[in-house]
C-alpha positions in Angstrom: -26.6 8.1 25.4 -26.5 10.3 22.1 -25.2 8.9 19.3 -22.5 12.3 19.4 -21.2 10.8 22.4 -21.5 7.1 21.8 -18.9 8.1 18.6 -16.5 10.0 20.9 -16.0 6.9 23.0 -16.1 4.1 20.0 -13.4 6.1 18.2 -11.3 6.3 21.8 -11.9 2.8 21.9 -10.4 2.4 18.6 -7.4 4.9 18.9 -6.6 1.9 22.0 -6.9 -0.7 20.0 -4.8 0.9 17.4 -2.1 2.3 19.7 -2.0 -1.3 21.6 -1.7 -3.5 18.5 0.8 -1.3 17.3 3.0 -1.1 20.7 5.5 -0.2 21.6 5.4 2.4 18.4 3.5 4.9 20.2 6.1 4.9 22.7 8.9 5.7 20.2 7.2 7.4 16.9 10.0 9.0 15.9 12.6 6.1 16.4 10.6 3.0 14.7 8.4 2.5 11.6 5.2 0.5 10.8 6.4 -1.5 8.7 8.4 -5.1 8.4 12.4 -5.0 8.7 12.0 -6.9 5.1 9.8 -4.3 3.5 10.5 -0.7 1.7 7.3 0.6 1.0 7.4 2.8 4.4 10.4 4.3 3.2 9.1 5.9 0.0 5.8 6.7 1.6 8.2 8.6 4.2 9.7 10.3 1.3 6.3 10.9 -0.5 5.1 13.3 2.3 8.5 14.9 2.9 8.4 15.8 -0.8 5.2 16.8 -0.9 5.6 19.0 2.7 8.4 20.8 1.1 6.9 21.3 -2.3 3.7 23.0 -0.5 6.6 25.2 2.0 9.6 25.7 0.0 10.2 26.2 -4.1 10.2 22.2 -4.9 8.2 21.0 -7.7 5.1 19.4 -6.3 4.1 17.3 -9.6 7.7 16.2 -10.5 10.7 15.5 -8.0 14.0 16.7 -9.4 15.6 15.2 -6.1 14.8 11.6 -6.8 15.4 9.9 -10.2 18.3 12.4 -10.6 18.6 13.9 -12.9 15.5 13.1 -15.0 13.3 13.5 -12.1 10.6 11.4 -10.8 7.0 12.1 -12.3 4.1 11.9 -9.4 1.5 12.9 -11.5 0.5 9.1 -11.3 2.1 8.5 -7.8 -0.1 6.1 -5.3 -0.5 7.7 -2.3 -0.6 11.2 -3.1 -3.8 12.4 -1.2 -1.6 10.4 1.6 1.3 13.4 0.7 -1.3 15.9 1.0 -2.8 14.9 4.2 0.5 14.1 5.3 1.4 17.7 5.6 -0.5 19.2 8.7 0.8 16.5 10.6 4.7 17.1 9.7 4.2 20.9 9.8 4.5 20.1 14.2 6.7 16.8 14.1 9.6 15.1 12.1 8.8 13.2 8.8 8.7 9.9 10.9 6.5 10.4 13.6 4.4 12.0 11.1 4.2 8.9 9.2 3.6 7.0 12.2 0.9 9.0 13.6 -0.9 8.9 10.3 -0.9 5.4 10.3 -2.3 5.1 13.6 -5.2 7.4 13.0 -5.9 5.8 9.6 -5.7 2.4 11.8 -8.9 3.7 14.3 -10.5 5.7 11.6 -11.2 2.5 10.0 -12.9 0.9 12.9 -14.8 3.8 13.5 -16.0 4.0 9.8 -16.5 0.1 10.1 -18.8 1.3 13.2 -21.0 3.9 11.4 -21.6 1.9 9.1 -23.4 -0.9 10.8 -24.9 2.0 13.7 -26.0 4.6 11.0 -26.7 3.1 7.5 -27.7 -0.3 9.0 -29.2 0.8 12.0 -27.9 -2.1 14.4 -27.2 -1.6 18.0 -24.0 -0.9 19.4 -22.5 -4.0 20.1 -22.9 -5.3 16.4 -22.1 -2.0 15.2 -18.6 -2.5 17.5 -18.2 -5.9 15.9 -18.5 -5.0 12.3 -15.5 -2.1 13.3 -13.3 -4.9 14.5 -14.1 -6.6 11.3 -13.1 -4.5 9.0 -10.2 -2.9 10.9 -8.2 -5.7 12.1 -7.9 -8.5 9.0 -5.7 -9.9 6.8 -5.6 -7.5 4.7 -5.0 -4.5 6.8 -2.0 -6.5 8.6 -0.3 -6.4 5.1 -0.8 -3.0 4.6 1.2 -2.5 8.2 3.9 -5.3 7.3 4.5 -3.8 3.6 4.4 -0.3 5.7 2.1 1.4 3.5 0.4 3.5 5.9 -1.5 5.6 3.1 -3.4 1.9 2.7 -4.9 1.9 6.5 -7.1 4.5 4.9 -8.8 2.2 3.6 -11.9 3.9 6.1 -13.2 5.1 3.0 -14.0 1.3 2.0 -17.1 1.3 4.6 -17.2 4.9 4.2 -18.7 4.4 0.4 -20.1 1.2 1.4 -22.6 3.3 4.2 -23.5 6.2 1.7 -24.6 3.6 -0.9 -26.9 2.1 1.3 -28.0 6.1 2.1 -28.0 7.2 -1.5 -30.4 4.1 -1.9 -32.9 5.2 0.0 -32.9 8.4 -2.0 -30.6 11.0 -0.5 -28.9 12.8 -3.0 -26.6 13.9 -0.4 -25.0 10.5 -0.2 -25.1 10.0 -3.7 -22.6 13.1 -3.9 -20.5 11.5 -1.2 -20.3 8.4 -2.4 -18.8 9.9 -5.4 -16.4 11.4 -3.5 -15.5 9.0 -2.0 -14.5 6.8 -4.9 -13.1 9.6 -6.3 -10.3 10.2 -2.7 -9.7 6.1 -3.4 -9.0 6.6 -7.2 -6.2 9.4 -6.0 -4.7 7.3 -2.8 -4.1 3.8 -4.2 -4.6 1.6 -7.1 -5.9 -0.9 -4.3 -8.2 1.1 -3.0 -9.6 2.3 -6.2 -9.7 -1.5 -7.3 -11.7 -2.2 -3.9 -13.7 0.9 -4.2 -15.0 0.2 -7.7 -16.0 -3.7 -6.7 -17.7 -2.5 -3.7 -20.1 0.0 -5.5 -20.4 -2.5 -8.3 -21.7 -5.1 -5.6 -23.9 -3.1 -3.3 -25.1 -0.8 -6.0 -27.2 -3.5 -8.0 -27.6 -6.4 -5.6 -29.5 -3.6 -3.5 -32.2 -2.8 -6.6 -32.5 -6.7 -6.8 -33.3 -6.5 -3.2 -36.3 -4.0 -3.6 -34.3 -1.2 -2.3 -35.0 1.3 -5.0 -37.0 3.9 -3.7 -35.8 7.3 -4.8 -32.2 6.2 -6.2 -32.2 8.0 -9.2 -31.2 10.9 -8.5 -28.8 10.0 -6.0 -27.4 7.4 -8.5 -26.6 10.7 -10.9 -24.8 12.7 -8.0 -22.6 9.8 -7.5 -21.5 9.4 -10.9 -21.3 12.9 -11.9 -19.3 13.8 -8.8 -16.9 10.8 -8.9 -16.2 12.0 -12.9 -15.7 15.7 -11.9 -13.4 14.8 -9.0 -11.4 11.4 -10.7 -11.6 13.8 -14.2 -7.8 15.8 -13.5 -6.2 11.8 -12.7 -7.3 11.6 -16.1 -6.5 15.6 -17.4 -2.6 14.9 -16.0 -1.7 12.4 -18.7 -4.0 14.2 -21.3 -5.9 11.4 -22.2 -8.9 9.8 -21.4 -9.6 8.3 -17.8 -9.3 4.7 -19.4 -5.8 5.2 -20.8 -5.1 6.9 -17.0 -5.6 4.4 -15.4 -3.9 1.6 -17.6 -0.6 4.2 -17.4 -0.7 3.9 -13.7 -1.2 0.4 -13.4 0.9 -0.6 -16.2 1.7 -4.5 -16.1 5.2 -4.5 -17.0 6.1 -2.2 -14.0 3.9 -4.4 -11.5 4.5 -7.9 -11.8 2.4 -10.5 -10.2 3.5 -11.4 -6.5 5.3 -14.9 -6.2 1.8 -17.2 -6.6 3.4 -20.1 -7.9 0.2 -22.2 -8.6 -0.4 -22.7 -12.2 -3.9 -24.5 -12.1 -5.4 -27.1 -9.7 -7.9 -29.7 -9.2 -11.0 -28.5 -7.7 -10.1 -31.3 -5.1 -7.2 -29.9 -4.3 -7.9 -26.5 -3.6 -7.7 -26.2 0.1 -4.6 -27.2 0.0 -3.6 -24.4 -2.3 -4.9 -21.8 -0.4 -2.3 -21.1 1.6 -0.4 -20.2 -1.5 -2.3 -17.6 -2.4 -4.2 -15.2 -0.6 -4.0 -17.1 3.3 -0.5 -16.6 2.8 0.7 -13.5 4.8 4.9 -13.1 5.0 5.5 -16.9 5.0 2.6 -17.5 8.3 -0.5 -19.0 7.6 -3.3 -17.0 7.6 -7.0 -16.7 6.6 -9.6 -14.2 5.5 -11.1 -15.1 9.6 -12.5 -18.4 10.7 -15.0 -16.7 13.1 -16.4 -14.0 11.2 -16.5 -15.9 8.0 -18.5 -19.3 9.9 -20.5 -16.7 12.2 -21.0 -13.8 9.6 -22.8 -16.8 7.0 -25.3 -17.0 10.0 -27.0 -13.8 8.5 -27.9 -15.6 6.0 -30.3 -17.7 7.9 -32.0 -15.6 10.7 -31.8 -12.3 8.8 -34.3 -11.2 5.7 -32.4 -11.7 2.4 -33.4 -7.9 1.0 -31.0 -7.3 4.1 -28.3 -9.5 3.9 -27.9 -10.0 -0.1 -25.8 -6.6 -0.9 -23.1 -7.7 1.7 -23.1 -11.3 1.2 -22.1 -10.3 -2.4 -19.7 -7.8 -1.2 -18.0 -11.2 1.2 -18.0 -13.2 -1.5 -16.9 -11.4 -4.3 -13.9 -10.4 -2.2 -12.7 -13.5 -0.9 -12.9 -15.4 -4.4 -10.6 -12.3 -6.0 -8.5 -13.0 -2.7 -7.9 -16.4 -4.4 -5.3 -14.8 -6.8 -5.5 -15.1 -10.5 -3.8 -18.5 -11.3 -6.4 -20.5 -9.4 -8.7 -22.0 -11.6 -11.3 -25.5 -11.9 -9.7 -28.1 -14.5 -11.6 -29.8 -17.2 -11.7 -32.7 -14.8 -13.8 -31.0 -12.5 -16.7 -29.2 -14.1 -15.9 -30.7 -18.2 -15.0 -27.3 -19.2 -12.4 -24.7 -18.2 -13.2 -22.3 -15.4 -11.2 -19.3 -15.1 -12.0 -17.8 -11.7 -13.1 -14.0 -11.7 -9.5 -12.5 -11.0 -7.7 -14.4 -14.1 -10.6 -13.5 -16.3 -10.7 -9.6 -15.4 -6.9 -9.6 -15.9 -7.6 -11.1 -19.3 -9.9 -8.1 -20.0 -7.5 -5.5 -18.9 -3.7 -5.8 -18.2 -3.9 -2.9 -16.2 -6.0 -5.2 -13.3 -2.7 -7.2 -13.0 -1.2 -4.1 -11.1 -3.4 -5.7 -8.1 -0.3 -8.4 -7.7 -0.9 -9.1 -3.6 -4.5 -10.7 -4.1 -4.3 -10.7 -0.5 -6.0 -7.3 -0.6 -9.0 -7.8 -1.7 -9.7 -9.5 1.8 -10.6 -6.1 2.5 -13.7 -5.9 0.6 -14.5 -9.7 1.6 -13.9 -8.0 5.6 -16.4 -5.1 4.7 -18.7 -7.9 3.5 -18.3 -10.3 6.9 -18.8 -7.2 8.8 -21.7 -5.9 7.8 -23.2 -10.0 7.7 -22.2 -10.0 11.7 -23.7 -6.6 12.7 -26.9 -7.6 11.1 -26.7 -11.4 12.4 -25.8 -10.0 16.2 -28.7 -7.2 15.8 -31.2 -10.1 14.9 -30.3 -12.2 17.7 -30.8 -9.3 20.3 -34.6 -9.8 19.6 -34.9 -13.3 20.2 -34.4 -14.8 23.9 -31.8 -17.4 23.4 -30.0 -15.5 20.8 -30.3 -12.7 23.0 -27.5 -15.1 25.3 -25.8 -16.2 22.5 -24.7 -12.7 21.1 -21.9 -12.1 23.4 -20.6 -15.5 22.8 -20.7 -15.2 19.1 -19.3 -11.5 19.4 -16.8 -12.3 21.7 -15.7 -15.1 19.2 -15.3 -13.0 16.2 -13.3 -10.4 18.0 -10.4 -12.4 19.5 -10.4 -14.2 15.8 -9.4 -10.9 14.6 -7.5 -9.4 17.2 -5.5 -12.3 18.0 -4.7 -13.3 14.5 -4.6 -10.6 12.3 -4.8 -7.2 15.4 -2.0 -7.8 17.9 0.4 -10.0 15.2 3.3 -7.6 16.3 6.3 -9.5 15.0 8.0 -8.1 12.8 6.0 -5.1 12.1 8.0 -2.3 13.4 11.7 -1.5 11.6 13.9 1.1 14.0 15.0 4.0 12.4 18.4 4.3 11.2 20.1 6.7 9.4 23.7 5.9 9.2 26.6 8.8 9.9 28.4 10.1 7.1 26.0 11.6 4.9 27.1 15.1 6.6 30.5 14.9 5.1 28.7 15.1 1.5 30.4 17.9 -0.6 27.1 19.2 -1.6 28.2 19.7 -5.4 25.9 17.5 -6.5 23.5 14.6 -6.8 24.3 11.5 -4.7 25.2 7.6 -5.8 24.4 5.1 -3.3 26.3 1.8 -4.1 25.0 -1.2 -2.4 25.3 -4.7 -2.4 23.6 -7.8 -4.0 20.0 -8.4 -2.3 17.0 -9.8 -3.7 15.1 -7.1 -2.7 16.3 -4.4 -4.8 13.5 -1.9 -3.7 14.8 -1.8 -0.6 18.1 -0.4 -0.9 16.1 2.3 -3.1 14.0 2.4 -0.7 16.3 3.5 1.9 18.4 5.7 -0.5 15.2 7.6 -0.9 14.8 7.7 2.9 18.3 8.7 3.3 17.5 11.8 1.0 14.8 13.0 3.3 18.0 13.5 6.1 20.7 14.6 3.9 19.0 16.6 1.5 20.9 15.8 -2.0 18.8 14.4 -5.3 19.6 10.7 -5.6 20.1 8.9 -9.0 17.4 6.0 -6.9 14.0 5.8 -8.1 12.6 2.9 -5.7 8.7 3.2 -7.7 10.5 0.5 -10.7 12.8 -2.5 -10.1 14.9 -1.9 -12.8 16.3 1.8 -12.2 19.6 3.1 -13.2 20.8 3.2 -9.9 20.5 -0.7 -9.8 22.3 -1.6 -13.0 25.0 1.5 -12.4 25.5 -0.4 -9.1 25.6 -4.1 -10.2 28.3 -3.1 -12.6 30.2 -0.9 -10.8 30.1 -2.7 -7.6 31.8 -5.7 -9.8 34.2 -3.8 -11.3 35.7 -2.5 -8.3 35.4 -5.9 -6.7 37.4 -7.7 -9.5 39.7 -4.5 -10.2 38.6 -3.7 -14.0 40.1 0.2 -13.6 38.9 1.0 -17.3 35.5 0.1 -16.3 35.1 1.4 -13.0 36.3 4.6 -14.1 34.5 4.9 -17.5 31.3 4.2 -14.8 32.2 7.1 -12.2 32.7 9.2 -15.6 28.8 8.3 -16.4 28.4 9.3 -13.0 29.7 12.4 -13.1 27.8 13.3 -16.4 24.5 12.7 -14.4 25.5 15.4 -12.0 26.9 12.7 -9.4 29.5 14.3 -7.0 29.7 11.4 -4.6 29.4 8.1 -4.0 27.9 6.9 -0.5 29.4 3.0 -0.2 27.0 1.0 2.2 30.0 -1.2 3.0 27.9 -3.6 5.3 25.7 -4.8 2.4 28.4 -6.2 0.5 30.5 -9.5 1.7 33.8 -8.3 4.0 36.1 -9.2 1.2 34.4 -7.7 -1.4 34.1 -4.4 0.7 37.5 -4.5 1.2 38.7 -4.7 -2.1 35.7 -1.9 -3.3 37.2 0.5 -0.7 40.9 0.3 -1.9 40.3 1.1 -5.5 37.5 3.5 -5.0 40.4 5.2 -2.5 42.4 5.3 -5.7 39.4 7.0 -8.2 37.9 9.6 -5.7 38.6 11.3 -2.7 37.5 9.5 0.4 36.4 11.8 3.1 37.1 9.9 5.8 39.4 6.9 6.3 37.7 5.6 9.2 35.0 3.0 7.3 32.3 2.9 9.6 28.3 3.9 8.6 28.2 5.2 5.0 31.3 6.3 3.4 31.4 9.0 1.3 33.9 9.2 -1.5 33.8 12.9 -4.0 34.2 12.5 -7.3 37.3 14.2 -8.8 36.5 17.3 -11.4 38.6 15.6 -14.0 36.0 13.3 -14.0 33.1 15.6 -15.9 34.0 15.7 -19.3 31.1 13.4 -20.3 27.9 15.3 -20.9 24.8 14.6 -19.3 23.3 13.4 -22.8 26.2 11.3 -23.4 26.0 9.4 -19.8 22.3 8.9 -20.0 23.4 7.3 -23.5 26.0 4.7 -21.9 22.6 3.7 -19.4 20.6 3.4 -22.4 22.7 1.1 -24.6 24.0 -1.0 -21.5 20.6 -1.3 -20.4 19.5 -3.0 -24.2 22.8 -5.4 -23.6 21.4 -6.5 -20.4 
């Protein structure tokens, strides 16, 4: 069989794999979303593309959203996911925002596999079975089932991970032609995630060198120069956008104080006690215990003794150095242990750069330690296919690894789809103005920004939400004015609808549901008594307009009031 046509039917393999660990979405794109009923991040991905679809078709601004952030706008000249937004478009231009998100994900699910495949088959030159393997690997892990639960579809494009990995290995060998696309591809991580750029970098900064120390240097040069001057030519306008230099780029997108560290509550521990900490940190996955992969990661290390060490050195670096980052940053050896104090490698890059704590689910990096135990497999399997009792053991071993994955980390379908619902009563907006979403108290105040964001998509209004920063002034406009309906304080509540209506606000949507019944209640009667309900059947959203009286506060003056209440709180 050609190679042309063993590709077609790996990548139809993988499209099943992806459409079966992901049922019954395929069944319903437009109705359901990849992505945990906890989580947000689908929302404001959905809303990313929409933006982006209309900014390429209609007279938006594709670099700065008026319609979110209202009425300051929301700047997306250091967005994640924005080559997502861009590739995003073809696929809405024939279906609705959500299916379009949906099918991205799925392709971006297979894709992976398939780049997982090439590499191993092409770069590696194994046969087709360990080639399959390493796919499986790298597709279905830990770290790819949190991109799925947080719903960040534009992370299952992670295929450029083994992508970069497989034109290394090419450009090593002296073709310039992979040199350049290498570059490249660094330079499409650098513009779709933080993550991936993060992973990216390590990857090249692990196969790159541990592949001279191997002896394979022959002719890398040149192909080490197209990779670095195409990766600065292509990553140089991240850098052009913030005019600055690509150093100060990159520490304004990742800035610390907007991207606190995930909730890794282990200070330090004993070297003895480590395994038991693990599951605190990166085996953790939405409150089940998982793993970077018992199977691949006891079964990959067998690489390490069948298979010459020029071969298997790159990726064992790549394996390791991703599942010790895994570890998260607070894990470190005591003074009892080794006599001296051991940061591990994630607390001591953060040290060097705040920027590196924007990586706050450490989880992630089990992607690179997955591209790693791939690669070690699909050179482990292809060595036992030329000895006569590994030659029997092979489908054991492969079998192994791929129910470890697909069991644990592939078809984990609870709680990884979220029906779509858009509530009624966004069509009675007056449409004079921006829109104020008041919700209740949750924890996770993303969310509710995230859906108002998702709401805007239907509806069409600008939004005072911003759901890319926790504190917003959407949230503190709607802690306080949700409390001062609640308790009846009419001066406040109406001094806040008169900031309102100096932002441009000309209604307020009340997610009744979100707040406790008597609370609602009592939210509903007064706001009856400071705007104009349009309905007086509660039920779904409920609109209330904003009388005209109400805009004798200017816009400067309102974004003022956010300013000083913001320093009280």
């Amino acid at each position: 069989m050609s190679l042309t046509k063993e590709a077609a039917l790996v990548a139809l393999l993988f499209a099943a794999l992806a459409v079966g660990s992901t049922w019954p979405l395929a069944a319903d794109l437009d109705g359901q979303i990849l992505m945990s009923s906890e989580r947000f991040d689908g929302y404001g991905t959905i809303w990313l593309g929409e933006h982006v679809w209309r900014a390429l078709t209609g007279d938006a601004q594709l670099l700065h959203a008026m319609e979110m952030n209202h009425p300051e706008g929301l700047d997306l000249r250091l967005a994640d996911s924005f080559v997502y937004g861009l590739l995003f478009v073809p696929l809405r231009a024939v279906m609705p925002s959500v299916a379009a998100f949906n099918i991205y994900a799925l392709i971006s699910l297979a894709g992976t596999g398939l780049a997982g495949w090439w590499l191993a088959r092409g770069p590696l030159g194994t046969r087709t079975l360990p080639a399959l393997v390493c796919g499986i690997v790298v597709a279905f892990n830990a770290a790819m089932l949190n991109y799925r639960i947080e719903g960040e579809a534009y992370l299952l494009g992670s295929w450029c991970l083994p992508l970069l990995a497989g034109l290394l290995v090419l450009a090593g060998r002296g073709s310039v032609r992979a040199g350049a696309g290498a570059g490249a591809c660094l330079a499409v991580l650098a513009w779709s995630s933080g993550y991936l750029a993060i992973d990216g970098a390590f990857i090249a900064a692990a196969i790159a060198p541990l592949s001279v120390l191997a002896g394979q240097r022959r002719g890398i040069a040149l192909p080490a120069l197209a990779f670095v001057v195409v990766a600065l030519v292509l990553i140089a306008p991240l850098a052009s956008m913030v005019g600055a230099g690509l150093e100060n780029a990159l520490d304004a997108r990742f800035r610390a104080d907007e991207a606190p560290l995930a909730n890794i509550t282990a200070d330090s521990v004993s070297l003895s006690s480590m395994i038991a900490v693990l599951p605190e940190t990166a085996f953790l996955r939405q409150g089940r215990l998982s793993y970077a992969g018992l199977a691949p990661l006891v079964l990959g290390a067998g690489a390490l003794l069948v298979v010459p060490w020029r071969k298997w050195l790159p990726w064992a670096g790549v394996a390791l150095a991703g599942l010790v980052l895994a570890l998260g940053p607070y894990l470190r050896l005591t003074d009892a242990d080794l006599g001296v104090g051991l940061t591990l490698p994630y607390a001591a890059l953060a040290g060097l750069s705040e920027s590196f704590t924007a990586y706050r689910m450490p989880i992630r990096f089990l992607a690179v330690s997955a591209l790693g135990m791939g690669a070690l497999l699909a050179l482990f399997l292809d060595q036992l296919a030329t000895v006569g009792v590994g030659r029997r053991l092979r489908i054991p071993i492969a079998a192994a690894v791929v129910l470890d994955c697909l069991v644990m980390n592939g078809f984990a379908l609870e709680r990884t789809l979220t029906p779509v619902e858009i509530p009624d009563g966004y069509e009675r907006l007056s449409k004079r103005g921006a829109v104020f979403d008041l919700w209740g108290p949750d924890r996770q105040m993303l969310r509710h920004a995230g859906l108002s964001a998702f709401y805007q998509t239907a509806h069409g209004q600008p939004v005072v939400a911003d759901f890319t920063r926790i504190e917003s002034p959407q949230t503190m406009l709607g802690e306080r004015l949700g409390v001062a309906l609640a308790v009846g304080e009419q001066d406040d509540a109406h001094e806040l609808l008169q900031v309102l209506a100096g932002l441009g606000v000309s209604d307020v949507a009340l997610h009744a549901d979100t707040f406790r019944s008597d609370d609602a209640a009592a939210i509903r009667a007064r706001l009856r008594i400071l705007a104009t309900p349009t309905s007086r059947d509660p039920g779904g959203v409920e609109i209330y307009t904003l009388p005209e009286r109400l805009e004798g506060m200017s816009q400067d003056e309102a974004l003022a009031h956010i300013a000083n209440w913001s320093d009280d709180a």
